[in-house]
C-alpha positions as CSV (number, residue, x, y, z in Angstrom):
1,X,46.0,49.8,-15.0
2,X,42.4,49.9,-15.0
3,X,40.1,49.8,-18.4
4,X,39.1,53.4,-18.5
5,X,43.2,54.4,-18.3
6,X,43.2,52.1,-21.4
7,X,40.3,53.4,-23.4
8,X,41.8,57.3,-22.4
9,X,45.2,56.4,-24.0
10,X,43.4,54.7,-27.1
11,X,41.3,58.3,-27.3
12,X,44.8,60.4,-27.6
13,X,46.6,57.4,-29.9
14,X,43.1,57.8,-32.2
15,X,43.9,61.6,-32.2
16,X,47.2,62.0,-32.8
17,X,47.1,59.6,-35.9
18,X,44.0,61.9,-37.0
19,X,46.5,65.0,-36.7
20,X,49.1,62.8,-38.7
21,X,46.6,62.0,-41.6
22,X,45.5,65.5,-41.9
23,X,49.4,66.7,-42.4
24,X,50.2,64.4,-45.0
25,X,47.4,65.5,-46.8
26,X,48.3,69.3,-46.9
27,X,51.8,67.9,-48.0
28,X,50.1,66.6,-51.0
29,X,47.2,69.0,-51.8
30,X,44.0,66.4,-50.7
31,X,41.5,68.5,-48.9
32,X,40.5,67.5,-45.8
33,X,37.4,66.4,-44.5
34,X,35.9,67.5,-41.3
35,X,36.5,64.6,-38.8
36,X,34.0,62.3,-38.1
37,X,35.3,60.6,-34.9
38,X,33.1,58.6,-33.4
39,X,33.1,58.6,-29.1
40,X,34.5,55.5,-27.9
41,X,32.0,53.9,-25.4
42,X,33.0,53.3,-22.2
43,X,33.5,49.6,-22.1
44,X,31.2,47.9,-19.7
45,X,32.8,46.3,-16.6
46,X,32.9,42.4,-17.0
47,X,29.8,40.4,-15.1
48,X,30.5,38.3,-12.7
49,X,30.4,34.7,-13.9
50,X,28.9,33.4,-10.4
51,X,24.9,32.9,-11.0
52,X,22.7,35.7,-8.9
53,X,20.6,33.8,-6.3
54,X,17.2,34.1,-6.3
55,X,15.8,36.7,-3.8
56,X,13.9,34.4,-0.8
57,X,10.0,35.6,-1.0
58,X,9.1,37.1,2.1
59,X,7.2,34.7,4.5
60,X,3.9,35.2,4.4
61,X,2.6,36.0,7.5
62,X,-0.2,34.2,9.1
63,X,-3.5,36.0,9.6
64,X,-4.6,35.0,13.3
65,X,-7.5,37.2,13.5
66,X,-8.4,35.7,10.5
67,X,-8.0,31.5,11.7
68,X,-9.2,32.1,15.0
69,X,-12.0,34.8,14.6
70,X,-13.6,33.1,11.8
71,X,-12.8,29.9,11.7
72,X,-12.0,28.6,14.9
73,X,-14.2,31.3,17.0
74,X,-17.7,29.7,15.2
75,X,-16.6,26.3,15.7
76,X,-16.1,26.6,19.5
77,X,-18.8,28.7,20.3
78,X,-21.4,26.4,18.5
79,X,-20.3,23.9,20.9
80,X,-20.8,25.7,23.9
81,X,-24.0,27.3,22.8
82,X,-25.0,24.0,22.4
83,X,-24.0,22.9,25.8
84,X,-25.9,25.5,27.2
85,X,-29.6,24.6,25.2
86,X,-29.0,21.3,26.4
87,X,-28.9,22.6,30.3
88,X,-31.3,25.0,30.0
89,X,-33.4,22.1,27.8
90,X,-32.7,19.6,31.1
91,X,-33.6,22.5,33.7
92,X,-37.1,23.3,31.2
93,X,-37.6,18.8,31.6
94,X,-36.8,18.8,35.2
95,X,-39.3,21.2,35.7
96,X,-42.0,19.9,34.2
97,X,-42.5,23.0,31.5
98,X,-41.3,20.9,28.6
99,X,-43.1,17.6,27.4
100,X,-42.2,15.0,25.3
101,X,-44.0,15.8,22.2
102,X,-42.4,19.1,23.1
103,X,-39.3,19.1,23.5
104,X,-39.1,16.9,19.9
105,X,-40.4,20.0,18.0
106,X,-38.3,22.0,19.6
107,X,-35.5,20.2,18.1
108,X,-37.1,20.4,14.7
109,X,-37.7,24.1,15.0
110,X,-33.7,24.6,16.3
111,X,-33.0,22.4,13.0
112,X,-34.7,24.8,11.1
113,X,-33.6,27.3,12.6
114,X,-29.9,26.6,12.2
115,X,-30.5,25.6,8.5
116,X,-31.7,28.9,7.7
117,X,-29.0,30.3,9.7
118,X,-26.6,28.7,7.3
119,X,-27.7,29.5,4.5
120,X,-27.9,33.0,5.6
121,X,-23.9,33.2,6.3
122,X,-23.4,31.5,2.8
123,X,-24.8,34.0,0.9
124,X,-23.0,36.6,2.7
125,X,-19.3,34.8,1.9
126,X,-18.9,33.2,5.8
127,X,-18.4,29.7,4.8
128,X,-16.8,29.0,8.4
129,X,-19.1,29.5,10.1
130,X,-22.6,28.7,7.2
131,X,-21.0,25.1,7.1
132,X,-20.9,24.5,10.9
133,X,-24.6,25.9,11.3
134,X,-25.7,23.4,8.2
135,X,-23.8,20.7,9.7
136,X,-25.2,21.4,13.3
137,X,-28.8,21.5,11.7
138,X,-28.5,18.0,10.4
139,X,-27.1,16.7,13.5
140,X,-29.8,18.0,15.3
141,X,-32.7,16.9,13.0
142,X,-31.1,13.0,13.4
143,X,-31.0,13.4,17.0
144,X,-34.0,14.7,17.7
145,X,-35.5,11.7,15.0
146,X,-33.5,9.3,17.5
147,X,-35.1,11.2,20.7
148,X,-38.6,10.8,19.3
149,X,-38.2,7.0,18.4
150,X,-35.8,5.4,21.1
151,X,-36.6,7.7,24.2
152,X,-40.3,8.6,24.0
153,X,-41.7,5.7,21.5
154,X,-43.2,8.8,19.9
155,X,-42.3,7.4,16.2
156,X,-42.6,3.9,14.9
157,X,-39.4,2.4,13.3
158,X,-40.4,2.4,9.6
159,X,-41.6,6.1,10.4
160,X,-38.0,7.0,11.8
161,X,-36.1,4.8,9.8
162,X,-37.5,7.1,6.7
163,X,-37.3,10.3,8.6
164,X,-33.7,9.7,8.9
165,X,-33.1,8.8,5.7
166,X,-34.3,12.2,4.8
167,X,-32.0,14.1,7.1
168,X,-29.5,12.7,5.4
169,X,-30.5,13.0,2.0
170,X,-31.1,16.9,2.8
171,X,-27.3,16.6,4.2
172,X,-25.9,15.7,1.3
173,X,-28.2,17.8,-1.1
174,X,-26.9,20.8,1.0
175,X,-23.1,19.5,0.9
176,X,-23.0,19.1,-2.8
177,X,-24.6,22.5,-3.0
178,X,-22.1,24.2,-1.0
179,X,-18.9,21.9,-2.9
180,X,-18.4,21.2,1.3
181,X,-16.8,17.8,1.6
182,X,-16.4,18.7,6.0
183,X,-20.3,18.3,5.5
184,X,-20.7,15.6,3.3
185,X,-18.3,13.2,6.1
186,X,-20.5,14.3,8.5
187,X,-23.3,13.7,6.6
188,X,-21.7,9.9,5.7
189,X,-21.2,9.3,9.3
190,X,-24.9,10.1,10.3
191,X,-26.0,8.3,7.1
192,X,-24.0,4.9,8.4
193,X,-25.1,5.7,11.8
194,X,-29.0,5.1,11.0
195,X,-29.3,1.8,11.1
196,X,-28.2,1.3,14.6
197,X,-30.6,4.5,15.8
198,X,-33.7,2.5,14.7
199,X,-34.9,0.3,17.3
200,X,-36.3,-3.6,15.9
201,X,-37.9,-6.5,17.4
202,X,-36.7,-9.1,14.6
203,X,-33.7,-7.3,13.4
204,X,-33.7,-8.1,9.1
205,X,-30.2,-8.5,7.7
206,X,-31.3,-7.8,3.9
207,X,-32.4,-4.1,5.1
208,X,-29.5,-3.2,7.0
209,X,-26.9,-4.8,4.5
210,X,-28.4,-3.3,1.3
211,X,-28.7,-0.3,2.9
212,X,-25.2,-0.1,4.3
213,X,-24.4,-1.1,1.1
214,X,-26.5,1.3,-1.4
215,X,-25.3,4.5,1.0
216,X,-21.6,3.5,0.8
217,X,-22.1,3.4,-3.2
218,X,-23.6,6.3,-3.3
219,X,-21.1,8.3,-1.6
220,X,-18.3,6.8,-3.6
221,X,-20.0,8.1,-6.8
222,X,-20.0,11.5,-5.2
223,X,-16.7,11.5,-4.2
224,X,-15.5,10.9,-7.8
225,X,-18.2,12.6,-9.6
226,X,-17.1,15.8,-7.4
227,X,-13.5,14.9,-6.1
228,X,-14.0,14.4,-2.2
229,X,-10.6,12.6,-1.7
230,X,-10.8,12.4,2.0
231,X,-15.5,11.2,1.4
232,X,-13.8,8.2,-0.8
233,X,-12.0,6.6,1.9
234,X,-14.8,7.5,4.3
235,X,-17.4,5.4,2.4
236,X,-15.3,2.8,1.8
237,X,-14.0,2.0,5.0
238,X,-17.3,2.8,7.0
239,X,-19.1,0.4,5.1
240,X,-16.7,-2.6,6.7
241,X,-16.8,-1.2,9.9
242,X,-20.8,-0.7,9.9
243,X,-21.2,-4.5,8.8
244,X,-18.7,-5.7,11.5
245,X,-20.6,-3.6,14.0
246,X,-23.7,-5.6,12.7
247,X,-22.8,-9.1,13.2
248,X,-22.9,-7.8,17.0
249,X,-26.7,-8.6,16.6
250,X,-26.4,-12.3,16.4
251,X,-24.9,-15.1,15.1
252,X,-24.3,-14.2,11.3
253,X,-23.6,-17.5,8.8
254,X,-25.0,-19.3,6.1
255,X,-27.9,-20.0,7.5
256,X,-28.4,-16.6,9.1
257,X,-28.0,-13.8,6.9
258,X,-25.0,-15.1,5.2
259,X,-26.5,-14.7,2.0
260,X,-27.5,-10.4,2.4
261,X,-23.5,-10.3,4.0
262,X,-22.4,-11.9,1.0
263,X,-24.5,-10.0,-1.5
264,X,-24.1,-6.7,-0.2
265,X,-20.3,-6.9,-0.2
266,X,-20.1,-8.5,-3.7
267,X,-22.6,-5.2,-4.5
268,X,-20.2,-3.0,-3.1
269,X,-17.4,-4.2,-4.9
270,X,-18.8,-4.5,-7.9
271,X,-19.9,-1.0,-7.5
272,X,-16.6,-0.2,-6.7
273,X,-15.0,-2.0,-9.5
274,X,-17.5,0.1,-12.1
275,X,-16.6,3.5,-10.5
276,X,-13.0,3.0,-10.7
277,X,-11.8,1.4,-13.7
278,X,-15.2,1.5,-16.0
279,X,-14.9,5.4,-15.7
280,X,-11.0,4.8,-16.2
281,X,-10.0,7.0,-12.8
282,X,-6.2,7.7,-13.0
283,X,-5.8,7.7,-8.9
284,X,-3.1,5.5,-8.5
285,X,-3.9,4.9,-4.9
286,X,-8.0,4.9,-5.3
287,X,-7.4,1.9,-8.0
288,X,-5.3,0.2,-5.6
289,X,-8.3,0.3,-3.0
290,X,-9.8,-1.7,-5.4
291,X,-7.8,-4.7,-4.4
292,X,-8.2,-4.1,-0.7
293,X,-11.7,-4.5,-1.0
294,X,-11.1,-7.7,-3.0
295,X,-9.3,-9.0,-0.2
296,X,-12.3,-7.6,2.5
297,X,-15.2,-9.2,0.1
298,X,-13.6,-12.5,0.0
299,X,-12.8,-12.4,3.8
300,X,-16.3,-11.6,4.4
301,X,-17.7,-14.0,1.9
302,X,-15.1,-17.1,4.5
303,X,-16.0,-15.9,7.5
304,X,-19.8,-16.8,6.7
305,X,-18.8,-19.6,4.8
306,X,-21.3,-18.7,2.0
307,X,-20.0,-21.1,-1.0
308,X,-16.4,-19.7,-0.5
309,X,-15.2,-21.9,-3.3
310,X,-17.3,-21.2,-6.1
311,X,-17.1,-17.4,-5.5
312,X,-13.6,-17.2,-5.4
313,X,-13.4,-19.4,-8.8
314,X,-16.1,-17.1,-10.6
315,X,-14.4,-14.0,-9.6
316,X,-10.7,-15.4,-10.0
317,X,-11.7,-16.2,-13.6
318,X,-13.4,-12.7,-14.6
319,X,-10.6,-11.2,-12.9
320,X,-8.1,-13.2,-15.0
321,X,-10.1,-12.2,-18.3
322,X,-10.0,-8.6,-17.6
323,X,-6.2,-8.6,-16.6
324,X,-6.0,-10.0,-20.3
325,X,-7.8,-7.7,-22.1
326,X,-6.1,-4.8,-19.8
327,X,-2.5,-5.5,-20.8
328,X,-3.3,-5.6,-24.4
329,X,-5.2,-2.6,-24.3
330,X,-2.6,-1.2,-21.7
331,X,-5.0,-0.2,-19.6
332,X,-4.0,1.2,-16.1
333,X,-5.7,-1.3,-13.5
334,X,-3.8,-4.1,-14.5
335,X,-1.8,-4.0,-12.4
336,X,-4.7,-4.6,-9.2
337,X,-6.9,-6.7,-11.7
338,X,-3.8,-9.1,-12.1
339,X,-3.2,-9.2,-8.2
340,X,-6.6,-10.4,-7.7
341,X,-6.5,-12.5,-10.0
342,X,-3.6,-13.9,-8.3
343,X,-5.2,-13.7,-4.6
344,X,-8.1,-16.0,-6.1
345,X,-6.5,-18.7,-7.4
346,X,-4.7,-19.1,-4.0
347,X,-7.8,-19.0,-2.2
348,X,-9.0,-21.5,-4.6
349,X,-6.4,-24.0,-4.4
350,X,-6.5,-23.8,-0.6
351,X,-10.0,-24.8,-0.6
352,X,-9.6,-27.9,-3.2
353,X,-6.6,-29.2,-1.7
354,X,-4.5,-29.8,1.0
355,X,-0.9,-31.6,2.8
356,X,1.9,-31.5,0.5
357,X,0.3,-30.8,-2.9
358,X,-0.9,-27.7,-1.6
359,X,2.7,-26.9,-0.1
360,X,3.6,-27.6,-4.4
361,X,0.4,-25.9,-5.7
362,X,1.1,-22.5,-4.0
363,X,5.3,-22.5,-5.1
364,X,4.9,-23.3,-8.9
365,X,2.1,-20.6,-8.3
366,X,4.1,-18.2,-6.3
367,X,7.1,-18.5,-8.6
368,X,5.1,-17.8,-11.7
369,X,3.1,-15.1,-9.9
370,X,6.7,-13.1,-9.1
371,X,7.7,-13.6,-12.3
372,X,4.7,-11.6,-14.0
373,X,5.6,-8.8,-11.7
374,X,8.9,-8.6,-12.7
375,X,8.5,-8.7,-16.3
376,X,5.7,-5.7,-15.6
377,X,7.4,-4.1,-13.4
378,X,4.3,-4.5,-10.9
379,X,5.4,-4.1,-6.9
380,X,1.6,-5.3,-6.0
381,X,2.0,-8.2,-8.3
382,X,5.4,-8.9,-6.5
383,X,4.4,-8.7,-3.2
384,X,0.8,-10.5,-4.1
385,X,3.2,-13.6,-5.4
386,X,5.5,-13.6,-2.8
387,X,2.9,-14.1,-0.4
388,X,1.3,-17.0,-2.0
389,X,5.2,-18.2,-2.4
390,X,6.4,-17.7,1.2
391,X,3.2,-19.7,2.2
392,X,4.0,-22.8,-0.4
393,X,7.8,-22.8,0.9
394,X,6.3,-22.5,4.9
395,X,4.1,-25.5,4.2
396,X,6.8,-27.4,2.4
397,X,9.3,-27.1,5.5
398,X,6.6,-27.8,8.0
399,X,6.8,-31.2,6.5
400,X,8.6,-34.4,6.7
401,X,9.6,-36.5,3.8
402,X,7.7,-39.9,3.8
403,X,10.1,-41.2,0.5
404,X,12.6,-40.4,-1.5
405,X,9.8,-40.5,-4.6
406,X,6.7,-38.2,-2.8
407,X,5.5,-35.1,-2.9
408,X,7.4,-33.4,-0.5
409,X,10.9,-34.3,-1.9
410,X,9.5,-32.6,-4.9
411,X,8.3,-30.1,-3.2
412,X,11.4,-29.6,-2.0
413,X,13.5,-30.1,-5.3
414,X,10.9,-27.5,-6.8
415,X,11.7,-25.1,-3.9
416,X,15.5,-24.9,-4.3
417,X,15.2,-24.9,-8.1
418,X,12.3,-22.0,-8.4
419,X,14.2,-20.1,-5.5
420,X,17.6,-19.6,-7.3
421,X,15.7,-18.9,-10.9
422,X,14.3,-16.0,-8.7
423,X,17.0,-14.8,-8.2
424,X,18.2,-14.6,-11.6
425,X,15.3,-12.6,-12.7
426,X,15.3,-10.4,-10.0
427,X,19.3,-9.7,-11.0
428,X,18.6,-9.1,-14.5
429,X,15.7,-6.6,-13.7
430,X,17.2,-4.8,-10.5
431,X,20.8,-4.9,-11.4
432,X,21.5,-2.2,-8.8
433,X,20.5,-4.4,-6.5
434,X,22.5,-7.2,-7.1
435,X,24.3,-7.4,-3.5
436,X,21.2,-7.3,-2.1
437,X,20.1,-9.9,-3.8
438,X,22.6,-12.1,-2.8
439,X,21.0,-13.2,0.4
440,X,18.7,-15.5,-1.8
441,X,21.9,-17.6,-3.1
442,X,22.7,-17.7,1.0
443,X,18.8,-19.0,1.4
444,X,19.0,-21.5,-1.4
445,X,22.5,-22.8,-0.3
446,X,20.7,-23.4,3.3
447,X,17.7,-24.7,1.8
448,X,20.0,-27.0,-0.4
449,X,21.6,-28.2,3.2
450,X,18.0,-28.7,4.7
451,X,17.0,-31.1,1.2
452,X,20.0,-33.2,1.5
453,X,19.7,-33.8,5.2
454,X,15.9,-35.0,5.1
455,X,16.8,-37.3,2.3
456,X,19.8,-38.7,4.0
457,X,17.9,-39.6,7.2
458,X,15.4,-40.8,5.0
459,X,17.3,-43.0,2.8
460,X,19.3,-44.1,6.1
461,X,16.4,-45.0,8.2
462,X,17.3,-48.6,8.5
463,X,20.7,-48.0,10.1
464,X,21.3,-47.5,13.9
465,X,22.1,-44.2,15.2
466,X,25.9,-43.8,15.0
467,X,25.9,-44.5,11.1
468,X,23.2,-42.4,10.3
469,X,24.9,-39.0,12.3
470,X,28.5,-40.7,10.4
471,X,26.7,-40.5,7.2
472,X,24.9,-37.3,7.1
473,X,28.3,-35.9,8.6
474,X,29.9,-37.2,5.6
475,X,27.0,-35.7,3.4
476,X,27.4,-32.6,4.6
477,X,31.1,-32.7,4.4
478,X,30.6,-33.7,0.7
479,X,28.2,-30.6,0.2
480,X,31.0,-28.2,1.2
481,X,33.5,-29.6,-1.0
482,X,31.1,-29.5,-3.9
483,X,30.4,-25.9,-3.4
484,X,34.0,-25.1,-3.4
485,X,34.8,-27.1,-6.3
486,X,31.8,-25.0,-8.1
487,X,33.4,-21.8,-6.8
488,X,36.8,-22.9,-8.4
489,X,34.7,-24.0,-11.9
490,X,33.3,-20.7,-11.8
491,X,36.1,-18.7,-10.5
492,X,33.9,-17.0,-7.7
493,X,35.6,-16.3,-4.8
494,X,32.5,-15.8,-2.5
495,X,31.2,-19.2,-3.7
496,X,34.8,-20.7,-2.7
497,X,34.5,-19.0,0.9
498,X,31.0,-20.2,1.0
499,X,32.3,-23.9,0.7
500,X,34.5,-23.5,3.4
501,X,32.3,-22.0,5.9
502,X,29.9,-24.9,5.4
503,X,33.1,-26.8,5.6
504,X,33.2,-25.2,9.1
505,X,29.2,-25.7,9.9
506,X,30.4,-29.4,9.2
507,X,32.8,-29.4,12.2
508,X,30.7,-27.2,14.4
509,X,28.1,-30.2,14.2
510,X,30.1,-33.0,14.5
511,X,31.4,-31.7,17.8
512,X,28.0,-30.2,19.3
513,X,25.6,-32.9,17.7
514,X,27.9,-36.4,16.9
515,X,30.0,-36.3,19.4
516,X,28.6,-36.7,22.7
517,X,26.5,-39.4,21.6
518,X,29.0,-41.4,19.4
519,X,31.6,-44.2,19.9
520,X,34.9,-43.7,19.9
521,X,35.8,-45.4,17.5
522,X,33.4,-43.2,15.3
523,X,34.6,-40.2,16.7
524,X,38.0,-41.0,15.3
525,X,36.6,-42.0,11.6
526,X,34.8,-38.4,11.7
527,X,37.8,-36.5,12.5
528,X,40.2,-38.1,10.5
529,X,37.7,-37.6,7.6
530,X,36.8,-34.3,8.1
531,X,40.5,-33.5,8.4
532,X,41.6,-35.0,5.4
533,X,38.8,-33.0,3.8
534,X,40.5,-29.9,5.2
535,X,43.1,-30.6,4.2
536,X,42.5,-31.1,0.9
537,X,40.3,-28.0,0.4
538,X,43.3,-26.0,1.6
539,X,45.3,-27.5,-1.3
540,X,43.0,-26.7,-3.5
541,X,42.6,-23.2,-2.4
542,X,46.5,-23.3,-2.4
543,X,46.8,-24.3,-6.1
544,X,44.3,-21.8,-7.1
545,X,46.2,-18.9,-5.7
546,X,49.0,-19.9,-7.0
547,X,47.6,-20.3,-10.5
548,X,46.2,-17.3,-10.3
């Protein structure tokens, strides 16, 4: 029976109890009032409980005549009109019609021409095709500079070196007038380009460096001051690029322009430094640049060997007092600052010392390093400390022990010890992680296996060959039964099956590595050894299950 059957036989019910009332009431003389039933409304039908889905918006469709006609169409027909003033220009040469001092004010008059062009189709709302003329204007201007200086000899070098710097200074007024960061890059990569269009007899490393070096800063400030993303990157990494480019001009050291390499990179990064954490930018990845460039400035400041040590030390320590004053003010760059901090103490102790207390040096440092990024949760800090730690443990294998008391069994000692207390703070912080993390107790067990062979072939030098394989056969035997006994202590079953697969690495090495070059009568003391070893870790095993 459906609802509205219901609500029809409620109507009639209502009704006939309204006829009832209205009889009893003549029986007993109470007049009656008129009735004042009320409709019953139609009950509404129950909603479904299932949650309406969103209607998909319609795909916008894409405007081709739009992309192609005024975006694309300007772009590829600037080109080929381009093309074709060149051809016609090199039929007008061939001929003889166009002459040097010619053909360069032509190019300035096309300049012009497309920069008034430009700024034409900008007023009337085509910025398509205004930013390609403008950009197309200043290319021109720079080439024809280059054409006038390089080809003909028409301009001296200070002349065109000035001329350029114009072009592109009217580049980047006209970029930052039009908000057009397409410009501005192509601006930046004329503006980087100069240098290397000026011819020089005695090429002067301060000019070109501070130059490189001013242009790059400027661009950076332009790119924060007016948020050109992609211009950052752009200044920053052409700046590298334009130096490396320039040590192609000769030998570049100490003695040779070391000191304008070394001063315009330490500008730069100081520059750097300023614009990103002075001005407090929140770019996470823009910050983290600042770092990179840490790492380029000292690379440049070693590979010209330009008092290496000192600068690392000077900037290591300012580094190390900002990091301080950024975690208690909680600022957001400490995380970088502390990094290269980190970076330049490592490069520092590499330069002051050397064998196995550098091997030491760079684990104490490596641990301690790992350990500030865990506790603030820093990944660059990590990874910054992990290098510096993987290096100290590298050196520290590469080495033999010369004593049981030197610096490499300590080194060693250190190794194991720092390895596994990594492993506890990295548990407690990442407990999600915990299998993972497992592979370092695997590392540290091998490690441990590694220690205690070195110092048993040290300790055992005196003896002849077949005691020394018996004994470190016997030392390695005594390894797996103390990791088993641990892992019955603890009541870890992994650590008990990690006994006896060392237990097993035993065996394997007394057959492939003692035995062909052993007695017999050795032979026999090993095996019945190592069997009774078996043996007896079996009934150990044994009485645990049965405990348990």
């Amino acid at each position: 029976m459906d609802i509205q059957n219901k609500i029809k036989q409620l109507e009639d019910r209502i009704n006939g109890l309204q006829n009832e009332v209205d009889y009893l009431k003549r029986k007993v003389g109470v007049p009656i009032d008129e009735p004042a039933i009320q409709p019953v409304r139609a009950a509404q039908p129950a909603r479904s409980s299932q949650p309406i889905e969103p209607e998909t918006p319609a795909k916008r469709e894409v405007d081709w005549e739009h992309l192609i006609a005024r975006v694309w169409l300007p772009r590829i027909f600037v080109v080929v009109l381009l093309i074709g003033v060149l051809w016609g220009f090199g039929a007008a040469v061939s001929a003889g019609i166009i002459t040097e001092p010619v053909r360069c004010l032509l190019g300035v008059a096309a300049a012009g021409l497309l920069l008034w062009q430009g700024e034409r189709q900008m007023r009337k709302n085509r910025p398509a095709l205004g930013q390609v003329l403008l950009g197309a204007s200043v290319s021109i201007s720079m080439l024809t500079i280059f054409a006038a200086h390089m080809l003909y000899g028409l301009l001296p070098s200070a002349l065109a070196f000035g001329l350029n710097i114009l072009a592109i200074a009217a580049g980047v007024w006209i970029s930052i007038r039009h908000k057009s960061e397409a410009m501005m890059i192509l601006s930046a990569l004329g503006g980087f380009l100069v240098p290397f269009l000026v011819v020089s007899d005695i090429p002067n490393f301060w000019v070109f460096t501070m130059y490189e070096a001013v242009f790059s800063i400027t661009l950076l400030y332009v790119s924060v001051k007016y948020r050109f993303d992609k211009l950052f990157y752009v200044a920053f990494s052409l700046l590298h690029l334009s130096l490396l480019v320039g040590t192609a001009e000769g030998t570049v050291d100490r003695d040779h322009g070391g000191a304008a390499f070394a001063a315009a990179v330490s500008l730069h990064h100081l520059a750097l430094f300023a614009l990103l954490v002075m001005r407090k930018t929140k770019e996470t990845s823009q910050i983290a640049l600042l770092f990179v460039s840490f790492s380029l400035t000292c690379g440049w400041v070693k590979l010209i060997d330009y008092y290496f040590e000192q600068f690392v030390l000077i900037l290591g320590a300012a580094y190390l007092l900002w990091t301080i004053m950024a975690v208690m003010r909680d600022r957001a760059e400490k995380f970088v600052t502390m990094s290269a901090a980190t970076l330049s103490l490592f490069l520092w102790i590499n330069e002051i010392t050397d064998g196995p207390a550098a091997g030491l040096m760079f684990i104490v440092q490596g641990f301690l390093a790992v350990a500030i990024g865990i506790r603030f949760k820093s990944k660059l800090q990590q990874i910054t400390g992990s290098i510096v730690y993987i290096t100290g443990a590298l050196s520290t294998l590469s080495r033999v022990l010369d004593g049981f008391f030197s610096m490499e069994s300590l080194s060693g000692l250190l190794l194991i010890v720092t390895l596994y207390a990594l492993y506890e703070l990295l548990k407690r912080a990442y407990p999600e992680k915990a299998v993972q993390l497992q592979r370092l107790l695997w590392l540290d067990s091998l490690l441990t296996l590694w220690f205690i062979t070195l110092l048993t072939r040290t300790l055992t030098g005196d003896l002849s060959y077949e005691m020394q394989h018996l004994v470190i056969s016997f030392v390695w035997a005594a390894y797996a039964i103390a990791i088993m006994v641990l892992g019955l202590w603890a009541n870890r079953k992994k650590v008990r099956l990690a006994g006896i697969l060392f237990l097993f690495i035993t065996l394997l090495k007394i057959i492939f590595v003692d035995l062909p070059d052993v007695s017999v009568a050795v032979r026999a003391v090993l095996f019945i050894v190592l069997g009774c070893i078996g043996i007896l870790v079996s009934r150990l095993s044994y009485r645990k299950n049965k405990a348990e």
